[in-house]
N, CA, C and O atoms as a MOPAC input file, in Angstrom:
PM7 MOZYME 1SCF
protein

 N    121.06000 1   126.69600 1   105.31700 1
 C    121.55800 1   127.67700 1   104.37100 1
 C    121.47700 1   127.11400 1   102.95700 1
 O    121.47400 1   125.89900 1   102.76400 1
 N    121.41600 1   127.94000 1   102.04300 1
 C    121.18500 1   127.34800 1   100.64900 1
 C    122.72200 1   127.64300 1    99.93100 1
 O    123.53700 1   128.42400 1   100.42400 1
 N    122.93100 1   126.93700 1    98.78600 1
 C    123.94400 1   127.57500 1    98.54800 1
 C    124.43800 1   128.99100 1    98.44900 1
 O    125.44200 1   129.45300 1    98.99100 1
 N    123.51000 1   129.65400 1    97.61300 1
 C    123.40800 1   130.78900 1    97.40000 1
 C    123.83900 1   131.93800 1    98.79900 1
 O    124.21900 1   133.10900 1    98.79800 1
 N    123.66600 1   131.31600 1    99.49700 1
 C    123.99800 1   132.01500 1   100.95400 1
 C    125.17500 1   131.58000 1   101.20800 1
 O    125.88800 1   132.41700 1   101.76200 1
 N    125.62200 1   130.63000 1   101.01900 1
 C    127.06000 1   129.87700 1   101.42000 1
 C    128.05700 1   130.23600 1   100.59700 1
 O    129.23200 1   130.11100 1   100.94300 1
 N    127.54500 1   130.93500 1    98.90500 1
 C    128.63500 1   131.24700 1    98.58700 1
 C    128.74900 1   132.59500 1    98.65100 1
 O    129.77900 1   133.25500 1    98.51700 1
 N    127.58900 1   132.99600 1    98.87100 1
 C    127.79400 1   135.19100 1    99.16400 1
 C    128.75500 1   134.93900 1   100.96100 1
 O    129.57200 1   135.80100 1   101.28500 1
 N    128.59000 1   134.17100 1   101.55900 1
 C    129.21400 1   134.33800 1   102.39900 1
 C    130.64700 1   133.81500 1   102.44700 1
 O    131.34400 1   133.92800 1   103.45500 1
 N    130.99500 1   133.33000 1   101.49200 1
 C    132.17400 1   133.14900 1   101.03500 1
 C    132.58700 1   134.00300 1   100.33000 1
 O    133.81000 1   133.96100 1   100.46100 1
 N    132.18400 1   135.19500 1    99.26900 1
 C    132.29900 1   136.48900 1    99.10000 1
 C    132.38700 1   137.32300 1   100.14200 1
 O    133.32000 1   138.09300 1    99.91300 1
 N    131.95400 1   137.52400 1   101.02800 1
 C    132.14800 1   138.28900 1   102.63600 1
 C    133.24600 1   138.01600 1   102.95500 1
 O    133.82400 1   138.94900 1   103.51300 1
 N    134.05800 1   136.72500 1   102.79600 1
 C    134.98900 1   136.35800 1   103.51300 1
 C    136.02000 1   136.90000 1   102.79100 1
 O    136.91600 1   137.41400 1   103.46100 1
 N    136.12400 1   136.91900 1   101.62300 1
 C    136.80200 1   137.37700 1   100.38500 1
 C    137.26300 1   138.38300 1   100.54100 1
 O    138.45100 1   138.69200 1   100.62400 1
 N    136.17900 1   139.11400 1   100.60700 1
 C    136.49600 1   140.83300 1   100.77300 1
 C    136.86900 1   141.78900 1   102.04800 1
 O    137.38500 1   142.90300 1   102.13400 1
 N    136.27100 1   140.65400 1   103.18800 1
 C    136.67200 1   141.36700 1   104.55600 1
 C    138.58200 1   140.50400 1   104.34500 1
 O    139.38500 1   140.93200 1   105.17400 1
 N    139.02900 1   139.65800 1   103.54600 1
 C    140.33400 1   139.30700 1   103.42400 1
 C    141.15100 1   140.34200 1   103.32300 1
 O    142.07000 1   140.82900 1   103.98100 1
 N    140.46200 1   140.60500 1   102.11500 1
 C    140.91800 1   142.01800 1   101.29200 1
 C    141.09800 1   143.02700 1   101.99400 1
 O    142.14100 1   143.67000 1   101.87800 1
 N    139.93000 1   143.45600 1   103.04800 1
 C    140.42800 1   144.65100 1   103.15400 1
 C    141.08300 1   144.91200 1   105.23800 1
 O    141.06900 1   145.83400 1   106.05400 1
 N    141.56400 1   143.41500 1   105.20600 1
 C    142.91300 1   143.24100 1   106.69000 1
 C    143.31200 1   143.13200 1   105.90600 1
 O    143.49800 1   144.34800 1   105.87900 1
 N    143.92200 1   142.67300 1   104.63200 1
 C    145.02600 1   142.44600 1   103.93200 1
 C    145.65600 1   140.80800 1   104.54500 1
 O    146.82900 1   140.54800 1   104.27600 1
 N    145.21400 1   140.25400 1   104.97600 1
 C    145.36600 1   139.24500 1   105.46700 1
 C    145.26500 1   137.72000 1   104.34100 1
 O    144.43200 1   136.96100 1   103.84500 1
 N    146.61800 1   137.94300 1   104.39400 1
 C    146.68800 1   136.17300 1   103.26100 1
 C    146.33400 1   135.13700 1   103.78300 1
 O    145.61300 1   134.58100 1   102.95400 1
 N    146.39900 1   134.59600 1   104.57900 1
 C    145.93300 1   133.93300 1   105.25900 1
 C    144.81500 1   132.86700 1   105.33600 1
 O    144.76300 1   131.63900 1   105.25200 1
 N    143.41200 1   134.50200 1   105.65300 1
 C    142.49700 1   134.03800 1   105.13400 1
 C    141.75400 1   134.30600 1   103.77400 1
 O    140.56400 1   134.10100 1   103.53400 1
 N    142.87200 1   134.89000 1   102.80600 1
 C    142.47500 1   135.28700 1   101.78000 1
 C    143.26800 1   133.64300 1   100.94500 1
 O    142.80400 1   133.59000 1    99.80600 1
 N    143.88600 1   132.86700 1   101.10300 1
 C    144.53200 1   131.62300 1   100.92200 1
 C    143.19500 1   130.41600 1   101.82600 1
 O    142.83100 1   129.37500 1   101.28000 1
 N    142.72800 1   130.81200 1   103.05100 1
 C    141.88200 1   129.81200 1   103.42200 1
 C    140.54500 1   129.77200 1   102.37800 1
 O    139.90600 1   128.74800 1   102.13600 1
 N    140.27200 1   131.07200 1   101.83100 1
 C    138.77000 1   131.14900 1   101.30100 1
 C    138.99400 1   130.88200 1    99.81300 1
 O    137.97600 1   130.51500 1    99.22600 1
 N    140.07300 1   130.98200 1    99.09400 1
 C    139.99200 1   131.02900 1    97.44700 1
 C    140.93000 1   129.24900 1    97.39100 1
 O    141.65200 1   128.46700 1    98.01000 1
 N    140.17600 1   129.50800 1    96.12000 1
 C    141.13500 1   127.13800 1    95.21300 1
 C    142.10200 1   128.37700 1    94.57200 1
 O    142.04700 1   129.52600 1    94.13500 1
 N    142.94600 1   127.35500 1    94.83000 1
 C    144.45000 1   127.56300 1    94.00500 1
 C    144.22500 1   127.87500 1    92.50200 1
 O    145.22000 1   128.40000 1    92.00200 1
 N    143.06400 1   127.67500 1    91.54300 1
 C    142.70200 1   127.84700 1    90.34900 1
 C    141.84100 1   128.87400 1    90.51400 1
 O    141.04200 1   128.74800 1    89.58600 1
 N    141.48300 1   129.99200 1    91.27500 1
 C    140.60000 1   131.42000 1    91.52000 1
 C    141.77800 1   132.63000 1    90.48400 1
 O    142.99600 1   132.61500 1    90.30600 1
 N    140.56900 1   133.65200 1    89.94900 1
 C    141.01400 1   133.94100 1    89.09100 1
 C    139.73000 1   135.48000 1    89.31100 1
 O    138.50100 1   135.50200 1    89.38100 1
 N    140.58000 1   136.36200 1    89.35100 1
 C    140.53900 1   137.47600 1    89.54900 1
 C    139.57400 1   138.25700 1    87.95100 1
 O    140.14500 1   137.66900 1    87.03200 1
 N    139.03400 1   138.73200 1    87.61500 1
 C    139.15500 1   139.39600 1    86.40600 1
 C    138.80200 1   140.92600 1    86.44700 1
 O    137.90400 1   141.40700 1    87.13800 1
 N    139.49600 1   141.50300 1    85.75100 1
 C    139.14100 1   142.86200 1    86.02500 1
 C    138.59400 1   143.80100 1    84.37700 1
 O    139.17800 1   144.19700 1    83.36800 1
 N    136.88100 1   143.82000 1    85.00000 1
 C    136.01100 1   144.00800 1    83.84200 1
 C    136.61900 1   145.11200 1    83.14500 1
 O    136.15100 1   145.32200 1    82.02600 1
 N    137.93300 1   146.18200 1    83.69400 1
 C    137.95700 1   147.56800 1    82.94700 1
 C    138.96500 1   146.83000 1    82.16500 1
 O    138.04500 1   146.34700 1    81.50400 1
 N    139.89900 1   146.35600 1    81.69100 1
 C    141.27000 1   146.10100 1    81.13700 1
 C    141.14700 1   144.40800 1    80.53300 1
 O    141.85500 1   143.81200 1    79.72100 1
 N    139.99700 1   143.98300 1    81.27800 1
 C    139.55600 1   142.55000 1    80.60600 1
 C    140.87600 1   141.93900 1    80.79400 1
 O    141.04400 1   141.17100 1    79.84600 1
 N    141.98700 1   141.92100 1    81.65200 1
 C    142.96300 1   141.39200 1    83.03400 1
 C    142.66600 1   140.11400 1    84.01000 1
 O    142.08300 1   140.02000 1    85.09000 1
 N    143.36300 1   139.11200 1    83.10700 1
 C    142.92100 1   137.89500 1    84.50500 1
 C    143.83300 1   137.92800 1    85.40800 1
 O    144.92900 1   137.73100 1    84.88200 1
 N    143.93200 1   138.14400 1    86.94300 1
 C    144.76900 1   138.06200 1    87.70100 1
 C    144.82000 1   136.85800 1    88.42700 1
 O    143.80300 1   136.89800 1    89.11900 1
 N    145.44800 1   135.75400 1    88.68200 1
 C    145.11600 1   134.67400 1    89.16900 1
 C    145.97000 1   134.76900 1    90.60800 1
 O    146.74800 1   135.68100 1    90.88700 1
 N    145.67500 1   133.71000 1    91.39000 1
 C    145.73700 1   134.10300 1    93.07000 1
 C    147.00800 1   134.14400 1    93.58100 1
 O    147.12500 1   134.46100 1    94.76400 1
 N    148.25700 1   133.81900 1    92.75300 1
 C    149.27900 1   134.06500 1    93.21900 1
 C    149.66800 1   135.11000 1    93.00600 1
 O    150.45800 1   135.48100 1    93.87500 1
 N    149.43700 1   136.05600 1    91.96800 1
 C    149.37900 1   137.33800 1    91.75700 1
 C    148.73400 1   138.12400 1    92.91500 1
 O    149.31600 1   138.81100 1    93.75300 1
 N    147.46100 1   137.89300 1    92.79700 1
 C    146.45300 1   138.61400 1    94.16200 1
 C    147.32000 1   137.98400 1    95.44000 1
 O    147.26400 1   139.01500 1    96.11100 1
 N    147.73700 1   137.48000 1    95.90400 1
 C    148.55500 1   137.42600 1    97.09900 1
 C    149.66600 1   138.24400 1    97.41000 1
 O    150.01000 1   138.80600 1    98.45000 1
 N    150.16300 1   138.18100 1    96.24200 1
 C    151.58300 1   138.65700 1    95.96500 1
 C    151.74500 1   140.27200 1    96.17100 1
 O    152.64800 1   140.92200 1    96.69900 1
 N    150.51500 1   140.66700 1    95.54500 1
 C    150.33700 1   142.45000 1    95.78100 1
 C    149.83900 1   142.73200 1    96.79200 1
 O    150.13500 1   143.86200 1    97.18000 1
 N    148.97000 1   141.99400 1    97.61800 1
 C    148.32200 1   141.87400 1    98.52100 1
 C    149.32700 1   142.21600 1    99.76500 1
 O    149.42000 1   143.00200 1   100.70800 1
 N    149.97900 1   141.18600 1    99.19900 1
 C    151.10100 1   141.11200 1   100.43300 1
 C    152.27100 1   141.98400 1   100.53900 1
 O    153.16800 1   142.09900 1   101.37400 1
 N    152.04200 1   142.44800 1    99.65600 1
 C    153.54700 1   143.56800 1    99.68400 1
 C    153.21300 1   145.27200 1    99.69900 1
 O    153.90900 1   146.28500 1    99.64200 1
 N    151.70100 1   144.97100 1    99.81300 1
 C    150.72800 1   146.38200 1   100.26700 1
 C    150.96400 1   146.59600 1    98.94300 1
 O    152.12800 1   146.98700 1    99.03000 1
 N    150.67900 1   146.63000 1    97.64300 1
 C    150.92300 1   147.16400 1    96.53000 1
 C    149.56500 1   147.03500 1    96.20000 1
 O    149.27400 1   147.74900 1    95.24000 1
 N    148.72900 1   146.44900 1    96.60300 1
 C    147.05400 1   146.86500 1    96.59900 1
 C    146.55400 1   146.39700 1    98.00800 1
 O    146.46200 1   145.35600 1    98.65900 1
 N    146.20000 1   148.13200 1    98.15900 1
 C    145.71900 1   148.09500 1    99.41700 1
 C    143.92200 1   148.83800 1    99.45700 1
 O    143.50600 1   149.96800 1    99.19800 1
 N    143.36300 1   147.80300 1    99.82500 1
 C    141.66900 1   148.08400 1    99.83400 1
 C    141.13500 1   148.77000 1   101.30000 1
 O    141.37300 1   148.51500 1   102.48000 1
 N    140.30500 1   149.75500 1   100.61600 1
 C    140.29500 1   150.53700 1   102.22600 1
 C    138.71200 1   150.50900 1   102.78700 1
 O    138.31200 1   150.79000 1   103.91700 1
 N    138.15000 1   150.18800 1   101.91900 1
 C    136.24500 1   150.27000 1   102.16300 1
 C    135.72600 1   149.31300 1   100.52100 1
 O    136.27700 1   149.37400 1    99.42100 1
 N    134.90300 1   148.76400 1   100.80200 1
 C    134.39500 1   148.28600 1    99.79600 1
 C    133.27500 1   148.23700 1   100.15100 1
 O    133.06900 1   147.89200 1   101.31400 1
 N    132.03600 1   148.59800 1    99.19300 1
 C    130.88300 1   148.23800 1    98.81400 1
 C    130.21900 1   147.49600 1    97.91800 1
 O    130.11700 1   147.90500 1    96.76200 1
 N    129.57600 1   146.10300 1    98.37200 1
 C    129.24600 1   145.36900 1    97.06300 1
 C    127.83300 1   146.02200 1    96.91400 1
 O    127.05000 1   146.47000 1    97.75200 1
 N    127.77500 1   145.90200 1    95.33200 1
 C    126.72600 1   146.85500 1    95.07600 1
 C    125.15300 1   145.40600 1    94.34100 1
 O    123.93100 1   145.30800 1    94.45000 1
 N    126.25000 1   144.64600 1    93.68300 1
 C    125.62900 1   143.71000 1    92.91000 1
 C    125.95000 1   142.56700 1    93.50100 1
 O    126.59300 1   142.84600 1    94.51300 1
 N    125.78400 1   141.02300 1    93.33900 1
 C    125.80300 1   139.91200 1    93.11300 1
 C    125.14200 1   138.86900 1    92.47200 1
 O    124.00500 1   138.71300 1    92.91700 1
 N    125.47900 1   138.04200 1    91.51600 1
 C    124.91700 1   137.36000 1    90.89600 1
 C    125.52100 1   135.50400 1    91.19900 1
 O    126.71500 1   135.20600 1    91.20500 1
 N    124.58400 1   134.66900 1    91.38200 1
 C    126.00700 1   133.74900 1    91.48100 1
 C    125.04500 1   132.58600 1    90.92400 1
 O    123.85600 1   132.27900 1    91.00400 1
 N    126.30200 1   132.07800 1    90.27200 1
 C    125.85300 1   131.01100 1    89.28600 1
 C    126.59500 1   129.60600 1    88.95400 1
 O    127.44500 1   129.25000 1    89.77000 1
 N    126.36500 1   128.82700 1    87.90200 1
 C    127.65400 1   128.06200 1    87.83100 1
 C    126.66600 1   126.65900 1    87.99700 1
 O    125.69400 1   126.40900 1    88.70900 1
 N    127.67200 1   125.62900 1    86.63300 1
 C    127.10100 1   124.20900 1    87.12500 1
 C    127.91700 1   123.29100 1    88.32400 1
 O    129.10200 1   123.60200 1    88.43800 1
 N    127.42000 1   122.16500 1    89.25900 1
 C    127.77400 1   121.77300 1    89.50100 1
 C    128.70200 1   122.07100 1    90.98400 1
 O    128.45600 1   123.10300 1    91.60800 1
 N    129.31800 1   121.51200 1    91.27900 1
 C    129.84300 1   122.10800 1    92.64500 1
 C    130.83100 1   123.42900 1    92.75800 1
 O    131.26300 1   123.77400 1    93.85700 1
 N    131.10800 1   124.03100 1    91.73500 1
 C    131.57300 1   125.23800 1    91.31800 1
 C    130.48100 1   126.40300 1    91.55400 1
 O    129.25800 1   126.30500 1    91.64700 1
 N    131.11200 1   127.25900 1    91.60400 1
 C    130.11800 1   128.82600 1    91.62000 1
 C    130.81300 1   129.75600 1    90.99500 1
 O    132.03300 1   129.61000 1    91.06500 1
 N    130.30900 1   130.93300 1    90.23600 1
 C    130.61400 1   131.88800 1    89.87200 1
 C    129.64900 1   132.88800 1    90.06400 1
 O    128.43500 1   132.81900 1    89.87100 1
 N    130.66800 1   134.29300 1    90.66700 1
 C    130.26500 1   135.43600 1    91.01900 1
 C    130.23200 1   136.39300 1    90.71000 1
 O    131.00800 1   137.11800 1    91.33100 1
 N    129.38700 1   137.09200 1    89.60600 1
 C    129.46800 1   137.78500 1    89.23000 1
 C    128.57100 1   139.90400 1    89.56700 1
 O    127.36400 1   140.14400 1    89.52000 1
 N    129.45400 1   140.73000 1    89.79300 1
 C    128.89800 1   141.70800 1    90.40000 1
 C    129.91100 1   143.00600 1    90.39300 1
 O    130.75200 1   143.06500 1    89.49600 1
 N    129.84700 1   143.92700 1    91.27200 1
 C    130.31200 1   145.16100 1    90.82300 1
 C    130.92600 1   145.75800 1    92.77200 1
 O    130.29800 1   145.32200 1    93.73700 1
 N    131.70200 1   146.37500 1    92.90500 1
 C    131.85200 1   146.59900 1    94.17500 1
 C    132.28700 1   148.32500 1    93.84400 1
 O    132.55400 1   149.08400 1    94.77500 1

């Protein structure tokens, strides 16, 4: 696997988190420094936040479609950038 595959599939994992609602593995797949941003309101939500709503059903995801992905980033880091 190349990275590029290792980290879209770490996006898979992300989003099938998201939408059991399951902290769990939404805590196994994200670093404690993951950081949410939300392109309409330009909103950083960082992961104790995203748990927190997550977990109290106060965002609840019912279907998602990723439409885009881009992934980038130096070094042993990645960034993902795309549209769902």
């Amino acid at each position: 696997m190349s990275v590029e595959s290792d980290v879209l599939a770490a996006e898979q994992r992300f989003f099938t988190a998201l939408l059991d609602a399951d902290l769990d593995a939404l805590e196994a797949v994200l670093t404690p420094d993951f950081l949410l941003i939300d392109v309409f309101s330009g909103s950083v939500i960082p992961l104790e936040a995203l748990l927190s709503v997550v977990g109290s059903r106060q965002l609840r995801c019912t279907r998602m479609h990723l439409v885009d992905a881009l992934v980038g980033g130096p070094g042993p880091s990645a960034i993902v950038t795309g549209h769902t």
